[in-house]
VEXKOL-252107 format. One record per residue (C-alpha): residue in one letter; x, y, z. Coordinates in steps of 0.1 Angstrom, whole numbers, padded with zeros to 4 digits. Layout:
BEGIN
SITE  resn   east  north     up
SITE     a      X      Y      Z
...
***
This chain:
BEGIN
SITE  resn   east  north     up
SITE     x  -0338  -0020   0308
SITE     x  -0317  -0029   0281
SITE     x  -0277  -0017   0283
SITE     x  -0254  -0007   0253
SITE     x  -0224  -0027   0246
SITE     x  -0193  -0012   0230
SITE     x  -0180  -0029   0200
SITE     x  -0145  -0031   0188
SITE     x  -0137  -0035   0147
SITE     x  -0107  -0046   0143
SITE     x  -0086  -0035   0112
SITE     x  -0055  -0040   0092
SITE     x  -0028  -0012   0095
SITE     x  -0032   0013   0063
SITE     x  -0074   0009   0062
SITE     x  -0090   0037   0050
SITE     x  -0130   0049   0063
SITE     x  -0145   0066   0037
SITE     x  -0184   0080   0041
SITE     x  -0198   0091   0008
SITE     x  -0168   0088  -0008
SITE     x  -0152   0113   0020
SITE     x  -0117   0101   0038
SITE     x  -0132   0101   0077
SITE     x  -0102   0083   0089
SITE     x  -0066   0067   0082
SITE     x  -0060   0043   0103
SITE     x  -0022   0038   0095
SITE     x  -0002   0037   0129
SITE     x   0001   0009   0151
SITE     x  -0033   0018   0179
SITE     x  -0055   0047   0155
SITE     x  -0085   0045   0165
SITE     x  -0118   0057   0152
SITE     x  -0155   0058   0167
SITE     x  -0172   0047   0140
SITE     x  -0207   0059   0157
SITE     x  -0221   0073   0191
SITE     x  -0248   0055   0213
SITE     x  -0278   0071   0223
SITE     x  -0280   0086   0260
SITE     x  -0292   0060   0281
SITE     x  -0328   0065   0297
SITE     x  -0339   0073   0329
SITE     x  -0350   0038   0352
SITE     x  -0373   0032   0382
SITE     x  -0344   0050   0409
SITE     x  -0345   0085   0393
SITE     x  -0382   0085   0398
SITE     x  -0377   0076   0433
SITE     x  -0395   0103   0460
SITE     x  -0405   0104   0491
SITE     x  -0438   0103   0480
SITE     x  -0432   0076   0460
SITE     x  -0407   0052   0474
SITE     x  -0414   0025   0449
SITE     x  -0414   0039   0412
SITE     x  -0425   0014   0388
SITE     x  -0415   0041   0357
SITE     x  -0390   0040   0332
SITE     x  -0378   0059   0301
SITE     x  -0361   0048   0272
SITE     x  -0333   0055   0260
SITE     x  -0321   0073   0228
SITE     x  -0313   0057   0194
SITE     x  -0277   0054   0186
SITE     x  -0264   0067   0153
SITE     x  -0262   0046   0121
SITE     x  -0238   0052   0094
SITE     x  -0230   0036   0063
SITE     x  -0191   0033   0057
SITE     x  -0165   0019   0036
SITE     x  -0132   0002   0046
SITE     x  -0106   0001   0018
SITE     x  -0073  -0012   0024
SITE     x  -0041   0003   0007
SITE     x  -0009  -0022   0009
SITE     x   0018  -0014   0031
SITE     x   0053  -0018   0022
SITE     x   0086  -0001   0021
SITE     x   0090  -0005  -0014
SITE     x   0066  -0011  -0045
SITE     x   0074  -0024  -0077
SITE     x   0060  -0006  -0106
SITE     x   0057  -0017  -0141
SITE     x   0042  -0029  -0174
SITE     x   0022  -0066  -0174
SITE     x   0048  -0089  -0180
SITE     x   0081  -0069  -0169
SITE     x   0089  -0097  -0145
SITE     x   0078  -0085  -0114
SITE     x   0062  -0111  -0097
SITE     x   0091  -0131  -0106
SITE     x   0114  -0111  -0089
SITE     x   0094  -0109  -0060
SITE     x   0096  -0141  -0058
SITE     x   0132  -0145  -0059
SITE     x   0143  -0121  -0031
SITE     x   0117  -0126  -0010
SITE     x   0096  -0156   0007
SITE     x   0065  -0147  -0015
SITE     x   0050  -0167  -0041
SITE     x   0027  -0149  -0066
SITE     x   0015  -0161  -0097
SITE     x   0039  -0162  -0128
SITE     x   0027  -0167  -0161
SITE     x   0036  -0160  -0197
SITE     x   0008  -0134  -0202
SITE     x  -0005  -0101  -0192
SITE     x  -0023  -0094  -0159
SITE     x  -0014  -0125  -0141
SITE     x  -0013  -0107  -0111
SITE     x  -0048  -0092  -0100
SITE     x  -0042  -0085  -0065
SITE     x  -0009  -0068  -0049
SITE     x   0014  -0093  -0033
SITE     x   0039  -0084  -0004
SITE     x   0073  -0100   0001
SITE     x   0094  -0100   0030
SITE     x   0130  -0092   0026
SITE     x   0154  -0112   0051
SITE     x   0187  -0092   0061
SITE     x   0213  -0114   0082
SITE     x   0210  -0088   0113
SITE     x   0175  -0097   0114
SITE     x   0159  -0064   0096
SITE     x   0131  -0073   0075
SITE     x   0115  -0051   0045
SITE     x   0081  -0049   0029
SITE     x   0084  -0056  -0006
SITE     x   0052  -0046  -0026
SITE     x   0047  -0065  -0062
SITE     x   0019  -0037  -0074
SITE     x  -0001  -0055  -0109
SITE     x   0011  -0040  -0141
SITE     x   0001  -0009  -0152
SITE     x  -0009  -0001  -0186
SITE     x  -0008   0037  -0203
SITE     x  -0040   0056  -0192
SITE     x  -0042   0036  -0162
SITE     x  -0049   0071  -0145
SITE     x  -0078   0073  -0166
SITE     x  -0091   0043  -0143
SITE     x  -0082   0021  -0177
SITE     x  -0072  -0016  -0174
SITE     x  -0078  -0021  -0134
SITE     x  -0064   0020  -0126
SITE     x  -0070   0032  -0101
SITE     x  -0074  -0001  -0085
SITE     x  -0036  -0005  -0091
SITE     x  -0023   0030  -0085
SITE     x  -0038   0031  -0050
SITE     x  -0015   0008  -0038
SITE     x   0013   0032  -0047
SITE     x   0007   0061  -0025
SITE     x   0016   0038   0011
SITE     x   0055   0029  -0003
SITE     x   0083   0049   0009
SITE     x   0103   0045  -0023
SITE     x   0097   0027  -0057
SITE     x   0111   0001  -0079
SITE     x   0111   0007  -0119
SITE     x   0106  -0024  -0131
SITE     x   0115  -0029  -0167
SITE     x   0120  -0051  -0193
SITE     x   0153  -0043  -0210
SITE     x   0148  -0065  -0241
SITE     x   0118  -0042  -0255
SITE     x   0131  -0018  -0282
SITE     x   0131   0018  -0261
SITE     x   0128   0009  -0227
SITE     x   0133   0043  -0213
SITE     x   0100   0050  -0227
SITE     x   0085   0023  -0208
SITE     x   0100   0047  -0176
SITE     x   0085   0080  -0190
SITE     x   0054   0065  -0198
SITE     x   0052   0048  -0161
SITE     x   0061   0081  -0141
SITE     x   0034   0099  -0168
SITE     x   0006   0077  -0151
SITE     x   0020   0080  -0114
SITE     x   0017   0122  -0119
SITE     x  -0013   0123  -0134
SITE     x  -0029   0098  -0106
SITE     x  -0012   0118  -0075
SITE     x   0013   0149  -0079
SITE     x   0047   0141  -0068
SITE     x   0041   0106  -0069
SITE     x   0068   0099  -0094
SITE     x   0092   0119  -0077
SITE     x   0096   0094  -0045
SITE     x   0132   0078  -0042
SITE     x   0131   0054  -0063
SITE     x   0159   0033  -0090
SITE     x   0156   0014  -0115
SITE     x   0157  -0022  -0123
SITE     x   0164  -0037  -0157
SITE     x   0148  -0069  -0160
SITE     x   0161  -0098  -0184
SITE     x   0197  -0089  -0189
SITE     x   0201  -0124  -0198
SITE     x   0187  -0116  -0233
SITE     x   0212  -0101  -0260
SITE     x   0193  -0077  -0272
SITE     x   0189  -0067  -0232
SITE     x   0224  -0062  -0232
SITE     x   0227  -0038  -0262
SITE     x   0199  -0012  -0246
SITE     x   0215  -0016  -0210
SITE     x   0242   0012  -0218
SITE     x   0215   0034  -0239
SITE     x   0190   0036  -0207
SITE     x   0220   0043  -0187
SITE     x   0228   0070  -0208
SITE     x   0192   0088  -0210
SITE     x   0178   0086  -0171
SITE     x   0195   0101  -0141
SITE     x   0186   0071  -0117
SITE     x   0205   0047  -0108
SITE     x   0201   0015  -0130
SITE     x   0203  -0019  -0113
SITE     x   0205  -0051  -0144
SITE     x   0193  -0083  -0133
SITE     x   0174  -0115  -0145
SITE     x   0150  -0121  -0122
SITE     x   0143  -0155  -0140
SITE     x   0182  -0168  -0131
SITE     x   0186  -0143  -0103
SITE     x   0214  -0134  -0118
SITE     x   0228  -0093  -0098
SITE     x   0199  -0099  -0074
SITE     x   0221  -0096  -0041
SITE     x   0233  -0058  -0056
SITE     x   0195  -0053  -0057
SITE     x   0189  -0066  -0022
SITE     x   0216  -0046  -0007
SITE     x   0210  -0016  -0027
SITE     x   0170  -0019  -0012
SITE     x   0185  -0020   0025
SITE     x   0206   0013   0014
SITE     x   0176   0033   0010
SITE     x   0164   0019   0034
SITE     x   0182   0027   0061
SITE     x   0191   0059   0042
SITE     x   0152   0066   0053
SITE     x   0147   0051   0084
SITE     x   0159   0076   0107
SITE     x   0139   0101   0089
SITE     x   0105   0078   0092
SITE     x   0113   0077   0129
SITE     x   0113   0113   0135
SITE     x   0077   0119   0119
SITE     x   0066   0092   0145
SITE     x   0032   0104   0163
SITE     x   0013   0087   0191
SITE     x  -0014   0071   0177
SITE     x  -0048   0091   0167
SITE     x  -0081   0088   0182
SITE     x  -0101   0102   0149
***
């Protein structure tokens, strides 16, 4: 008689298990669990047909056929922040400045095809998830460009980075245009705490539209050169601010972990 064995899976925290394009599961807390599939009920061996009358059974039954299921894993990032913006705002470049990763940098659009997570070091030892999400382009909610393959990503940060580049004529537009696609993607998306960081003050004409986007969006605006790093430690420290400013609140929405 043959016996069953139980077989473990084991995941990344923030995997998704979809079934026919159905969420079945979330696994995104530290021990969620989720039986993928049942076994069939075991059969019945030689002792159940035991009898006085027949004190030596030599018959068996099998047992039944488990269940088989096709499913998809997809993993969305995991971070406590995620940088948003258009190919080339220097995002991967200020990921690489404040934090231990090293993405790709390049002088042309898309250099970044996957999302990259950075680690933030504070001095008492706190750490914090960094997410460097690949550009966005307008209609990306329209699956256009790599969509939805980017905007996924999104939905698993706790608060968002506007990442723009200051020297483009207009850059508020670039932030109307990114919290456009967030909405249409997923409502209240682009309402998340979030700020805004204006890349490539180092350029003059960076420096004339500085006080313009200051003047025409209600977040708070952060100017830095990512390239220099150049106002990168009022960034860092403003991150740990909302942060913290969250923390307490993450903790009380705690749960013990699911069995799905």
């Amino acid at each position: 008689m043959q016996y069953l064995h139980l077989s473990i899976c084991k995941v990344p925290l923030g995997t998704l298990v979809t079934e026919d394009g159905v969420v079945v599961a979330d696994l995104s807390q530290p021990g969620d669990e989720y039986v993928a599939a049942f076994g069939g009920l075991g059969g019945k061996g030689n002792r159940f047909f035991l009898s006085n009358e027949n004190r030596a059974p030599v018959t068996a039954t099998m047992g039944e056929h488990g269940q088989e299921r096709i499913l998809q894993l997809e993993l969305k990032t995991m971070a406590h922040a995620g940088m948003v913006g258009f190919p080339n705002a220097g995002k991967s470049s200020l990921l690489r400045t404040i934090s231990n990763a090293k993405p790709a940098v390049a002088p042309y659009p898309f250099t970044t095809l996957n999302p990259h997570v950075g680690i933030v070091q504070y001095q008492d030892y706190e750490q914090l998830a960094v997410a460097d999400i690949p550009g966005i382009i307008r209609g990306a909610h329209l699956n256009r460009g790599l969509g939805f393959a980017f905007l996924r990503h999104i939905e698993r940060c706790r608060f968002l980075m506007f990442v723009l580049d200051l020297s483009v004529s207009e850059p508020w537009i670039q932030l109307q245009d990114l919290k456009y696609e967030l909405e249409q993607y997923e409502e209240g998306l682009s309402r998340r705490p979030c700020f805004i960081v204006g890349n490539k003050i180092d350029l003059p004409q960076s420096r004339v539209n500085l006080p313009l986007l200051r003047e025409r969006v209600e977040e708070k605006v952060i100017a830095i050169c990512a390239l220099t790093g150049h106002n990168v430690e009022e960034l860092v420290l403003y991150l740990r601010e909302l942060y913290d400013s969250h923390a307490d609140a993450d903790i009380s929405k705690v749960q013990k972990p699911l069995k799905w």
